[in-house]
C-alpha positions as CSV (number, residue, x, y, z in Angstrom):
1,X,-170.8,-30.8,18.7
2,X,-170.6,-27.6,16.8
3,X,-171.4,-24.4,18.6
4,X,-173.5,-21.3,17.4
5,X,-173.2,-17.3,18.2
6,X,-176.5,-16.8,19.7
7,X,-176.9,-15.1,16.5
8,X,-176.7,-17.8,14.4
9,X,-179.1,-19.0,16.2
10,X,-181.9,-17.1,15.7
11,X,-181.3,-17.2,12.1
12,X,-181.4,-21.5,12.3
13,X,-184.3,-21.6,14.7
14,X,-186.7,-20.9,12.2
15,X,-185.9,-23.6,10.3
16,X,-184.6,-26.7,11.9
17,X,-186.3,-29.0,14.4
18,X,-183.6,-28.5,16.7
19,X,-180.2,-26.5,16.7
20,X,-178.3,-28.7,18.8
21,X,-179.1,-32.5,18.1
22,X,-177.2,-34.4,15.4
23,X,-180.7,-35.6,13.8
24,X,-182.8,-32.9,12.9
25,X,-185.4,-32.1,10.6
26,X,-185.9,-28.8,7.8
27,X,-189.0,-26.8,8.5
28,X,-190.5,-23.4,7.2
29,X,-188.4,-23.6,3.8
30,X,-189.3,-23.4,-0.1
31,X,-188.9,-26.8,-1.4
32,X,-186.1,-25.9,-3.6
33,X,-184.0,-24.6,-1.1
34,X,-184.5,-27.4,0.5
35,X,-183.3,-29.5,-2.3
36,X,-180.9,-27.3,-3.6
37,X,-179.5,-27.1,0.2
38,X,-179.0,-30.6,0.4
39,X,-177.3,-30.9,-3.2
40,X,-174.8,-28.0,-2.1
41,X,-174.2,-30.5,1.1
42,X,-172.9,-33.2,-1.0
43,X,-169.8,-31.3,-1.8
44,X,-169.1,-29.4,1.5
45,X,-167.1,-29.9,4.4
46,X,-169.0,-28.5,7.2
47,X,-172.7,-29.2,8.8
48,X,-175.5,-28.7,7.3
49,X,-176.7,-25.9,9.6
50,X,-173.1,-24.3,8.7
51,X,-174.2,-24.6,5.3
52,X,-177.0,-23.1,5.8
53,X,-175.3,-20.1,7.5
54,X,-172.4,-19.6,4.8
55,X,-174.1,-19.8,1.6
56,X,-177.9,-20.2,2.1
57,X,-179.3,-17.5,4.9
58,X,-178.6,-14.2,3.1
59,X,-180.3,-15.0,0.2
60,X,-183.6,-16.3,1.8
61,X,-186.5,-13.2,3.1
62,X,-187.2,-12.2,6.8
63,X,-190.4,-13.2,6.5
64,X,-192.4,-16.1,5.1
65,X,-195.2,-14.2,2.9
66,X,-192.2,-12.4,1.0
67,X,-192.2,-15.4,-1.1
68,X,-194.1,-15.2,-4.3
69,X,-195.2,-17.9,-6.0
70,X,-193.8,-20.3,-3.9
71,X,-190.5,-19.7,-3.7
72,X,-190.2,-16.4,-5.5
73,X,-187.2,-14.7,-7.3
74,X,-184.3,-15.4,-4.8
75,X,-185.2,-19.4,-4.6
76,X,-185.2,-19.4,-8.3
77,X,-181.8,-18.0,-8.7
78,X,-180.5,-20.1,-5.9
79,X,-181.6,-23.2,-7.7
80,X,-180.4,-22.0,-11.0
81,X,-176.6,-21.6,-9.0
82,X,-177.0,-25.2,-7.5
83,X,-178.6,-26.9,-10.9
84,X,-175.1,-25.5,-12.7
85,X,-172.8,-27.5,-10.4
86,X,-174.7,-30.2,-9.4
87,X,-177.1,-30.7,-12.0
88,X,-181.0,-30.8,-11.6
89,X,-182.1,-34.3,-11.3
90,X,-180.4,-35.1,-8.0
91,X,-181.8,-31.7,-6.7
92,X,-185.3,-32.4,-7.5
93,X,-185.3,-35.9,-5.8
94,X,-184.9,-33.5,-2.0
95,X,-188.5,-32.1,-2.8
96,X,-191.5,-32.3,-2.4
97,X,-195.2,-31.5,-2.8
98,X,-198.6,-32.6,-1.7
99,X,-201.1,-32.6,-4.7
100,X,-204.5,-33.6,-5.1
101,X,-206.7,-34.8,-8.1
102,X,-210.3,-34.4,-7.5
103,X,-213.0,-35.7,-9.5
104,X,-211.4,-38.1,-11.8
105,X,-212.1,-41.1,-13.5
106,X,-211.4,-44.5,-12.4
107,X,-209.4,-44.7,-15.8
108,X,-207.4,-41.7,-14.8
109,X,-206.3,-43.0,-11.1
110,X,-204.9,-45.9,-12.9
111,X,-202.7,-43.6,-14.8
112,X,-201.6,-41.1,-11.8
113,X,-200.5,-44.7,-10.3
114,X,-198.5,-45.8,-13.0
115,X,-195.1,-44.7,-12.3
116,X,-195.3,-45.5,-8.8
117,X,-192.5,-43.7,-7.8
118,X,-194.9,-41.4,-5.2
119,X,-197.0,-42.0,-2.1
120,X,-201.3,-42.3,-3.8
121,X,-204.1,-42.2,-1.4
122,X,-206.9,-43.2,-3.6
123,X,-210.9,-42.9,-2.6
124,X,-212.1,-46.4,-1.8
125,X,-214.9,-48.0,-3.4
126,X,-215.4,-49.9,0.0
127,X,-216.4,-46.8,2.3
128,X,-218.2,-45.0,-0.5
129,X,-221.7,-45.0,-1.8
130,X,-222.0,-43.7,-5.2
131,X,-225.8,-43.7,-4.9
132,X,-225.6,-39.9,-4.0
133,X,-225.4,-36.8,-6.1
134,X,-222.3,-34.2,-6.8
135,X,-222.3,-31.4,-6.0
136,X,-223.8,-29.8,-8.6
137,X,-226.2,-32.6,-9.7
138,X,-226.4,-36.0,-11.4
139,X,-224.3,-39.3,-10.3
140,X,-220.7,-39.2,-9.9
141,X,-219.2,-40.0,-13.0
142,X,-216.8,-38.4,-16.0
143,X,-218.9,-36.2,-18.6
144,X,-217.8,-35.2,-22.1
145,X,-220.4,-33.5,-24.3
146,X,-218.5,-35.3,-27.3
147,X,-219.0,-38.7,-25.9
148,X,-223.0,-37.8,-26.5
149,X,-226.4,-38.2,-24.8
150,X,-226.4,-41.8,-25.1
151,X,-223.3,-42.1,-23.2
152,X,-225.0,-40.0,-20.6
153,X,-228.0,-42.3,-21.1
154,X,-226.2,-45.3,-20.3
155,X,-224.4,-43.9,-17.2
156,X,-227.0,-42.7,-15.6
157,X,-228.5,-46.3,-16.2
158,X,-225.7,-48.3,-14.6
159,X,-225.9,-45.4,-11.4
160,X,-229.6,-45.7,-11.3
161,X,-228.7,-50.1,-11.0
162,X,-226.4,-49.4,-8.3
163,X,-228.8,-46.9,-6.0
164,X,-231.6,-49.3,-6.4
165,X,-229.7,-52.6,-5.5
166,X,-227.2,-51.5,-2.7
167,X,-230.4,-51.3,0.2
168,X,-231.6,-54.5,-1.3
169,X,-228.7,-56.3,-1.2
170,X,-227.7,-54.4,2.2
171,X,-230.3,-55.8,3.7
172,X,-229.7,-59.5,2.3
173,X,-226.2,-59.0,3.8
174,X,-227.7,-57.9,7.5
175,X,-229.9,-61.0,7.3
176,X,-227.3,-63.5,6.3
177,X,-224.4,-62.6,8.7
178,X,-226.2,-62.8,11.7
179,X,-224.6,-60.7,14.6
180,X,-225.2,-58.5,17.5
181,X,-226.0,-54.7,16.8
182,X,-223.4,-52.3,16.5
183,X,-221.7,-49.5,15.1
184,X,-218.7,-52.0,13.8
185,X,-221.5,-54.4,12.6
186,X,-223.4,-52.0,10.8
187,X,-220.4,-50.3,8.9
188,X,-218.6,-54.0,8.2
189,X,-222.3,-55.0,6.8
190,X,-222.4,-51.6,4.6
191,X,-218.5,-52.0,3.6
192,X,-219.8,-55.9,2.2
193,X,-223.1,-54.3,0.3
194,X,-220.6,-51.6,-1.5
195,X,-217.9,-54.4,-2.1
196,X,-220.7,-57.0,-3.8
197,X,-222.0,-53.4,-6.1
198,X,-218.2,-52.2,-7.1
199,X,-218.4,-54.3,-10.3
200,X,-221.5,-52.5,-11.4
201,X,-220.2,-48.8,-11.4
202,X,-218.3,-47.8,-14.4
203,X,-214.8,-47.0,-15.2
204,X,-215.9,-43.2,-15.6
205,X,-216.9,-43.0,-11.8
206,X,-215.1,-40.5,-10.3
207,X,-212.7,-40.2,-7.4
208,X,-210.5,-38.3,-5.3
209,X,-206.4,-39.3,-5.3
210,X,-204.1,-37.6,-2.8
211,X,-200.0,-37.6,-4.0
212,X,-196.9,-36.4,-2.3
213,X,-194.0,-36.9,-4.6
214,X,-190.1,-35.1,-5.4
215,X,-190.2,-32.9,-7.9
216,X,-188.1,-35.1,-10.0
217,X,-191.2,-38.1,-9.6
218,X,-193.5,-35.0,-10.8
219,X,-191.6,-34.4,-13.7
220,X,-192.0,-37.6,-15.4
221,X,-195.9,-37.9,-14.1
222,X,-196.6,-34.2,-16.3
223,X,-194.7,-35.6,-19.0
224,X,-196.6,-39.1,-19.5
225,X,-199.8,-37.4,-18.6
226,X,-198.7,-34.6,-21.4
227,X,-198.2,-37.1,-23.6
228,X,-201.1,-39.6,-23.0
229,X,-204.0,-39.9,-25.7
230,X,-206.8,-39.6,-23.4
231,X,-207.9,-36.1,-23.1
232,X,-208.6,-36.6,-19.3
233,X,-204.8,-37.2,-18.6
234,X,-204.1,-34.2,-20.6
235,X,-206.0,-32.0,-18.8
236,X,-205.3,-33.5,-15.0
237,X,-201.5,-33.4,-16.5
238,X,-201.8,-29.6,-17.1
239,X,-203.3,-29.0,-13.8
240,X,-200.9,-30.6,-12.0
241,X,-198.2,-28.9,-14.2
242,X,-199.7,-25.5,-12.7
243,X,-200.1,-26.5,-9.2
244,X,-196.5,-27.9,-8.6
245,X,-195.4,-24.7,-10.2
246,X,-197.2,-22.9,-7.5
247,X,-195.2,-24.9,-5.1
248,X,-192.1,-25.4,-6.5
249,X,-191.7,-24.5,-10.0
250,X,-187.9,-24.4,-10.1
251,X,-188.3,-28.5,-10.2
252,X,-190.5,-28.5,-13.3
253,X,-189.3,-25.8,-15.4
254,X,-188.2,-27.9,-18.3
255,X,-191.3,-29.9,-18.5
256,X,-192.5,-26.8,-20.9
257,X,-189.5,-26.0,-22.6
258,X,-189.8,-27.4,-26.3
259,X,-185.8,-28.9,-26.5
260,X,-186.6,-31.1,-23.0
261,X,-190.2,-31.3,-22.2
262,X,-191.7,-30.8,-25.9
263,X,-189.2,-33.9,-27.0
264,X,-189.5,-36.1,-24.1
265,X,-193.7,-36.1,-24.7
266,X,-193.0,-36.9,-29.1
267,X,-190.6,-39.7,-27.5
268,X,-193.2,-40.9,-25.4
269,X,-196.4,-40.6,-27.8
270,X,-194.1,-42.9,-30.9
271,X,-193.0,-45.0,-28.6
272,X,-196.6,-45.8,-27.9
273,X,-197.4,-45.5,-31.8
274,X,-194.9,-48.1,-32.5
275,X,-196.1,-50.2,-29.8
276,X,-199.8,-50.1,-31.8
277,X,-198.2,-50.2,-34.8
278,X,-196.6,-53.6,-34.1
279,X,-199.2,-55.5,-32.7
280,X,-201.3,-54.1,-35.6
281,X,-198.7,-55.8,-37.8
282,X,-198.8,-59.4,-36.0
283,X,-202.4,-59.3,-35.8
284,X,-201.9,-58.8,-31.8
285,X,-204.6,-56.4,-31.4
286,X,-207.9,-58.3,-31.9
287,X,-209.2,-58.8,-28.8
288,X,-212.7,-60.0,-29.5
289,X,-211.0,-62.7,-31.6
290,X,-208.4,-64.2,-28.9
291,X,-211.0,-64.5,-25.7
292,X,-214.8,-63.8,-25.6
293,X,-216.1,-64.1,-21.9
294,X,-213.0,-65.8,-21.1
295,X,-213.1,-67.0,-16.5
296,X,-210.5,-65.0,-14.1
297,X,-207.1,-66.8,-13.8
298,X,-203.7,-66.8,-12.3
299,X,-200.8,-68.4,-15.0
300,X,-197.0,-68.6,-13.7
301,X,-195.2,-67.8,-16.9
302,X,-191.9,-67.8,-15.9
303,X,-189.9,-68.5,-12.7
304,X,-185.8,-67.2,-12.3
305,X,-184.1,-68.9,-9.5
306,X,-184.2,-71.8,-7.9
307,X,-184.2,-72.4,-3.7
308,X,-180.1,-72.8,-3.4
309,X,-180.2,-70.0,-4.8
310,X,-182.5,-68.8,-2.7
311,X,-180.4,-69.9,0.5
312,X,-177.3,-68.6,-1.0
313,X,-178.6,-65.1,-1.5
314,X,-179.3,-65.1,2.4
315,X,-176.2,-66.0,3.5
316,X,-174.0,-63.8,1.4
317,X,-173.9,-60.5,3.8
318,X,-173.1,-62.4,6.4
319,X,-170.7,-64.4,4.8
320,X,-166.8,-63.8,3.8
321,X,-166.7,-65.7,0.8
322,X,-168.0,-65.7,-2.9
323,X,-171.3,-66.5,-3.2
324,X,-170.1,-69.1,-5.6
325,X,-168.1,-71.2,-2.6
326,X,-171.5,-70.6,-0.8
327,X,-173.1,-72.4,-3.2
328,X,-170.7,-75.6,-3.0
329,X,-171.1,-75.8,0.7
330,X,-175.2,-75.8,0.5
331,X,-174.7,-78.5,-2.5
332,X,-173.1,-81.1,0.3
333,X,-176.3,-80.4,2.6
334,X,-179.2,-82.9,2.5
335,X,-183.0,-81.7,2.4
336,X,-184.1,-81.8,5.8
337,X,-180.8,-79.9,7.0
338,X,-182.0,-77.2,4.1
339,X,-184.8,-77.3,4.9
340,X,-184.4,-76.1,9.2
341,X,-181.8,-73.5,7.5
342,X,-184.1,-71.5,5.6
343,X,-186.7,-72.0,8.8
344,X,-184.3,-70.3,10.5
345,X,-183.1,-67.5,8.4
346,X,-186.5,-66.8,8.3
347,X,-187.2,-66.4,11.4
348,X,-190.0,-66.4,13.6
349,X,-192.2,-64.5,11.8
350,X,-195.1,-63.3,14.4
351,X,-197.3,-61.1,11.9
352,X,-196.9,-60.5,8.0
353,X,-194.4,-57.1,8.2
354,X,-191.4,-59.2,9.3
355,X,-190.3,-59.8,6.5
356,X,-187.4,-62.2,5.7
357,X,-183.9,-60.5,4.3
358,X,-183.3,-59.3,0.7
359,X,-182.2,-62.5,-0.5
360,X,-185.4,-63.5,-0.9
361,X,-185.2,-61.0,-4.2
362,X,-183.3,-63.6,-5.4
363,X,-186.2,-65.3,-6.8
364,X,-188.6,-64.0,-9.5
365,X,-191.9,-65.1,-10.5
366,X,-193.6,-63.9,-13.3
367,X,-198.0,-64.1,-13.4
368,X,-200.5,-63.6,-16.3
369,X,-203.9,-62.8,-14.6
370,X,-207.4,-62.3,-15.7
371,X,-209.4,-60.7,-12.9
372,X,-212.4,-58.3,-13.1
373,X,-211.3,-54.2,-13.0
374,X,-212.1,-54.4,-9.6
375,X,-209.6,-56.4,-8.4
376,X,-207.3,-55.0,-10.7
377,X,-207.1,-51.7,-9.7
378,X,-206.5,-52.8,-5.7
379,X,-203.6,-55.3,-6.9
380,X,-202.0,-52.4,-9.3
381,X,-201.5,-50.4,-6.4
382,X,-198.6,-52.5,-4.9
383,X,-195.5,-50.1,-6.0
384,X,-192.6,-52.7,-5.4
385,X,-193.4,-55.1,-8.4
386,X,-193.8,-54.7,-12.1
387,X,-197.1,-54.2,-13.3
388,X,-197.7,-53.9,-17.1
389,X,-202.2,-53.9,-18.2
390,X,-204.0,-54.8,-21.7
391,X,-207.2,-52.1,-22.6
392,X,-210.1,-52.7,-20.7
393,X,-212.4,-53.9,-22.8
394,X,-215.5,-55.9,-22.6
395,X,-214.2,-59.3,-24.7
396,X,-213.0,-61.0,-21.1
397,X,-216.4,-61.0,-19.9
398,X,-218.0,-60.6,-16.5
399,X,-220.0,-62.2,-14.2
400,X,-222.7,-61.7,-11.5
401,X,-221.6,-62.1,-7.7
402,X,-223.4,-65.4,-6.1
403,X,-224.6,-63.2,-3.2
404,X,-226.1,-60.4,-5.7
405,X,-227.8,-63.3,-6.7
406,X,-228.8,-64.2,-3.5
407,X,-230.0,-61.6,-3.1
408,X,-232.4,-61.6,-5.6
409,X,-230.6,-58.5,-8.3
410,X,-228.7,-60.8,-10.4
411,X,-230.6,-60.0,-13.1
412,X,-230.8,-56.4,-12.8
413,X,-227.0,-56.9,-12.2
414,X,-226.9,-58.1,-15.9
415,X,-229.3,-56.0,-17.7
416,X,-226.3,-53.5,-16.4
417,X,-223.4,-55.3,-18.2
418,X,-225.4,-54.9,-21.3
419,X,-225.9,-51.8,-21.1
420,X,-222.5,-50.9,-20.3
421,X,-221.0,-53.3,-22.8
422,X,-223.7,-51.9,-25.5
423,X,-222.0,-48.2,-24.9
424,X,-218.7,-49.2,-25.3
425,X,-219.8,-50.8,-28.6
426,X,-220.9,-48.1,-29.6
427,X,-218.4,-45.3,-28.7
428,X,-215.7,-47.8,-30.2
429,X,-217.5,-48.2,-33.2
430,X,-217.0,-44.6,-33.8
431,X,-213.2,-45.2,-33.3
432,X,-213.1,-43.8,-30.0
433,X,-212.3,-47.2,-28.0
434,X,-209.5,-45.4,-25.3
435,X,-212.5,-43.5,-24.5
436,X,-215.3,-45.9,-24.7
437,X,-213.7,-47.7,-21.5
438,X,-214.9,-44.7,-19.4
439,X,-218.4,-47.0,-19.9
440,X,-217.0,-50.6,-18.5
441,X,-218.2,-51.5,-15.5
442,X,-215.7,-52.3,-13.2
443,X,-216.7,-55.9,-13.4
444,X,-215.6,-56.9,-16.3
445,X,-212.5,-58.6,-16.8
446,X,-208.9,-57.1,-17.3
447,X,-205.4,-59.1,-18.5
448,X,-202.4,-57.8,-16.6
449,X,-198.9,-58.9,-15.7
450,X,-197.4,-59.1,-12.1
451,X,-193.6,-59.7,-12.0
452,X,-192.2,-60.1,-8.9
453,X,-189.7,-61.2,-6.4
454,X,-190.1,-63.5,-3.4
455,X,-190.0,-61.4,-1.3
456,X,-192.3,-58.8,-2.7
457,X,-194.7,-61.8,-3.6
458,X,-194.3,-62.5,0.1
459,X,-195.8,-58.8,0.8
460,X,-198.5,-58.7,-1.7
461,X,-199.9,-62.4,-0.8
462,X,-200.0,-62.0,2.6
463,X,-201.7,-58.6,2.7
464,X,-204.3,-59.1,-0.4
465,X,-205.3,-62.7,0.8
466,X,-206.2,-61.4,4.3
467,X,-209.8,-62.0,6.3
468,X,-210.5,-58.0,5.6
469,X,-209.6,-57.9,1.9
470,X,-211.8,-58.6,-1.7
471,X,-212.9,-61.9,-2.5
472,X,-211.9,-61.0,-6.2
473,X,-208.4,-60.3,-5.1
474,X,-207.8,-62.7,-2.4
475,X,-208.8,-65.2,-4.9
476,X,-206.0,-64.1,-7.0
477,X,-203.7,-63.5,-4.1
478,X,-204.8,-67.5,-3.0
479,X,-203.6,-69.2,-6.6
480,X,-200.4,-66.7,-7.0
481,X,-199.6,-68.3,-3.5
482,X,-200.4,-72.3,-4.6
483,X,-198.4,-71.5,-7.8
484,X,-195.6,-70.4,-6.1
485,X,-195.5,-73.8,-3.9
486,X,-195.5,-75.9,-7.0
487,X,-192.2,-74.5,-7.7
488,X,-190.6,-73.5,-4.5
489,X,-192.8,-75.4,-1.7
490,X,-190.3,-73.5,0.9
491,X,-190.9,-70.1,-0.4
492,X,-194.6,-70.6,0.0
493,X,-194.0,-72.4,3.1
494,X,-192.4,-68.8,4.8
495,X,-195.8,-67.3,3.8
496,X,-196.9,-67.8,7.1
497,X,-199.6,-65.0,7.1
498,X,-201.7,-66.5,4.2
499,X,-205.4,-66.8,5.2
500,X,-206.8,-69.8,3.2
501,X,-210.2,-69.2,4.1
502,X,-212.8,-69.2,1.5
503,X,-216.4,-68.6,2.9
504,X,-218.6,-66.0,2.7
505,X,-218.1,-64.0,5.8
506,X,-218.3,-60.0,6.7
507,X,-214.7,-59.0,5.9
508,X,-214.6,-56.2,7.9
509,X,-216.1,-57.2,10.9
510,X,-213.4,-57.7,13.3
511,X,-211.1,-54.6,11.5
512,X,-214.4,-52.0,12.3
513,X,-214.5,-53.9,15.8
514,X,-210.8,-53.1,16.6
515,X,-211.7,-49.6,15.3
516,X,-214.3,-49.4,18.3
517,X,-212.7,-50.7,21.0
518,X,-210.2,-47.7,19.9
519,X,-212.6,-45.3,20.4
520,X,-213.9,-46.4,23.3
521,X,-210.7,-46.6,25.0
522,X,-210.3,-42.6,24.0
């Protein structure tokens, strides 16, 4: 172990977990030092607390406050040094911020998301009433004077829907699930009302997001939300520009530089032209004319792989020979011997996060889906996979929950997608269809793509087709899952965690009863 003057370590103390231990962690540091420390350390000799010592100490102030802006004048410089030699990409993945996006569109959170390269913690539709006022007045949902008074109009429509429903179909819920009183009861029975509502508030309802991300993820979220034709991610992109900048701005200096920044945004806005322009050219873009109320579905387009390879691709790190004399070995084996293999490279798997081995990313499935919003925007929030999304638009249709029905608002239910459909009419009759979607209830219907491997198909199934989950999503989770065995019966076979259940019950229930017994216990 390396040894310290007593001097040396009242300089580290500040700022590392421990002076002694091999594992440690930084603490009280700008975020560019800390990334520009740990660049420097991929080309030195020593420890990093030596490093620290030898080239990083001096330049840092006594005291914390002497930092302005962040990470004020001497960080700067010191970044500028490391960014020469080591260049400023792998420096800006060893940062990080905490940033968060209030009162913004359901449109927008989709966008934040879309890179997926950070950690989101999203407001949930599920623990939320929207029935209540903001702050300053009025329902909870985007304004633009430009959009107009009717848009306003028919917002405050689709809000005044939702208040007047959730006790009434709150109470239907209470009646129907019969069960003894309880703080769990009562908050699964509220979570059920607000899950059976989601699909009637709009798109422009707003929420809160939390992000921590590296300054290098940040980067590329400014620059697609710089370059993004909605004037929502424009503005939420420039306010996140500012406040990582007041954190670290070292990490996103080139975003406004016009040879880096002001280039990468063209790039990004003709990519997206051409992409218009094309489908405009094949007649791709007509959506009214493909599908007009069209159901939800799950397609399989395309599967890569097969199951030997499959078995082949688990075998290989433990193995000493090519995967290709794997493969002749598994080709003299008979089903039922396959068959106990996989089983057992599997393992035993006693809840849903044990996870088989990476081979399973040998195998790639690719889905076309038609779901309502709703379910969309949960299933969009899995980061491993690919996820690519048409427009929201109203041509897919939507359709009234059986217990809203029940429950005796079915038709006010509809008078809302009319309204809501009737706005978007409108606002894209006056060529403003990327903002008319701010008027789409969240029940209406959405095409997107999920591409994914086994094993990440494995992750997603398992968790979205669970007791506690949607029954928009765990329908789709349910048919991605019976797809998958009409392909590879032994890859859906490992999905051991599936819950096939299908009637109605209180989701939450036993999740707010474990919640409980928690408290109780403390």
């Amino acid at each position: 172990m390396e040894s310290f003057t007593a001097a040396e370590r009242a300089r580290l103390a500040p700022h590392f977990t421990s002076v002694d231990e091999p594992v440690f962690a930084l603490v009280n540091l700008p975020e560019t030092v800390k990334g520009a420390l740990f660049a420097r350390y991929s080309r030195y000799p020593g420890t990093l607390r030596r490093l620290f010592l030898d080239e990083f100490a001096d330049s840092l102030p006594e005291q914390a406050d002497a930092w302005d802006a962040g990470e004020g004048e001497r960080a700067a410089r010191l970044y500028e040094r490391i960014f020469l030699g080591y260049g400023d990409d792998s420096v800006a993945q060893l940062g990080g911020a905490h940033v968060a996006c209030e009162w913004v569109s359901n449109v927008l959170t989709k966008v934040l998301q879309r890179p997926r390269l950070a950690a989101y913690l999203e407001q949930s539709t599920r623990y939320i009433a929207y029935d209540q006022p903001m702050p300053g007045g009025g329902y909870r949902y985007h304004r633009d004077p430009s959009l107009g008074p009717e848009y306003e109009a028919a917002m405050d429509a689709l809000f005044d829907t939702y208040s007047a429903a959730l006790p009434k179909v709150a109470a239907w819920v209470d009646a129907s699930f019969p069960g003894d009183p309880s703080p769990a009861r009562t908050r699964a029975v509220q979570a059920k009302a607000l899950d059976l509502l989601r699909g009637l508030l709009p798109a422009a309802s707003l929420s809160h997001m939390g992000i921590y991300a590296s300054g290098q993820t940040y980067e590329q979220l400014i620059l697609h939300l710089l370059a993004h034709p909605l004037p929502e991610a424009r503005r939420v992109g420039e306010g996140v520009l500012a406040a990582v900048k007041a954190v670290m701005p070292s990490f996103v200096a080139r975003v406004e530089r016009p040879d880096r920044g002001g280039e990468w945004i063209e790039y990004l806005r003709a990519r997206d032209a051409a992409a218009e322009r094309w489908t405009a050219r094949l007649g791709l873009d007509d959506a009214s004319a493909a599908a007009r109320d069209e159901g939800p579905s799950v397609r399989l387009l395309h599967v890569d792989g097969d199951e030997e390879s499959l078995l082949a691709a688990l075998l290989f790190e433990a193995a000493g020979v090519s995967e290709e004399e794997t493969r002749l070995r598994l080709s003299a084996l008979g089903p039922e011997e396959r068959a106990r293999m996989l089983a057992d490279l599997v393992g035993e798997r006693r809840n849903r996060r044990h996870r088989p081995g990476r081979g399973f990313e040998a195998l790639r499935y690719r889905f076309e889906i038609v779901s309502d919003y709703g379910a969309f925007r949960d299933l969009q929030r899995h980061r491993m996979l690919t996820v690519q999304w048409q427009r929201l638009g109203p041509h897919l249709g939507a359709e009234v929950p059986e217990e809203v029905e029940a429950a005796g608002c079915g038709d006010a239910y509809r008078r809302a997608l009319e309204v809501s459909r009737a706005e978007w009419e409108r606002l894209a009759a006056e060529g403003r269809e990327r903002e008319a979607l701010y008027a789409l209830c969240l029940g209406f219907r959405i095409r997107y793509i999920l591409d994914c491997n086994a094993r990440e198909a494995m992750q997603l199934i398992e968790l979205r087709s669970g007791r506690e989950g949607h029954p928009s999503y765990r329908a789709v989770a349910h048919e991605m899952h019976r797809l998958i065995a009409s392909v590879h019966p032994a890859v859906a076979n490992a999905m051991v965690h599936v819950d096939h259940e299908t009637e109605p019950r209180l989701e939450r229930i036993l999740a707010e009863m474990r919640t409980e017994a928690k408290r109780a216990a403390v």
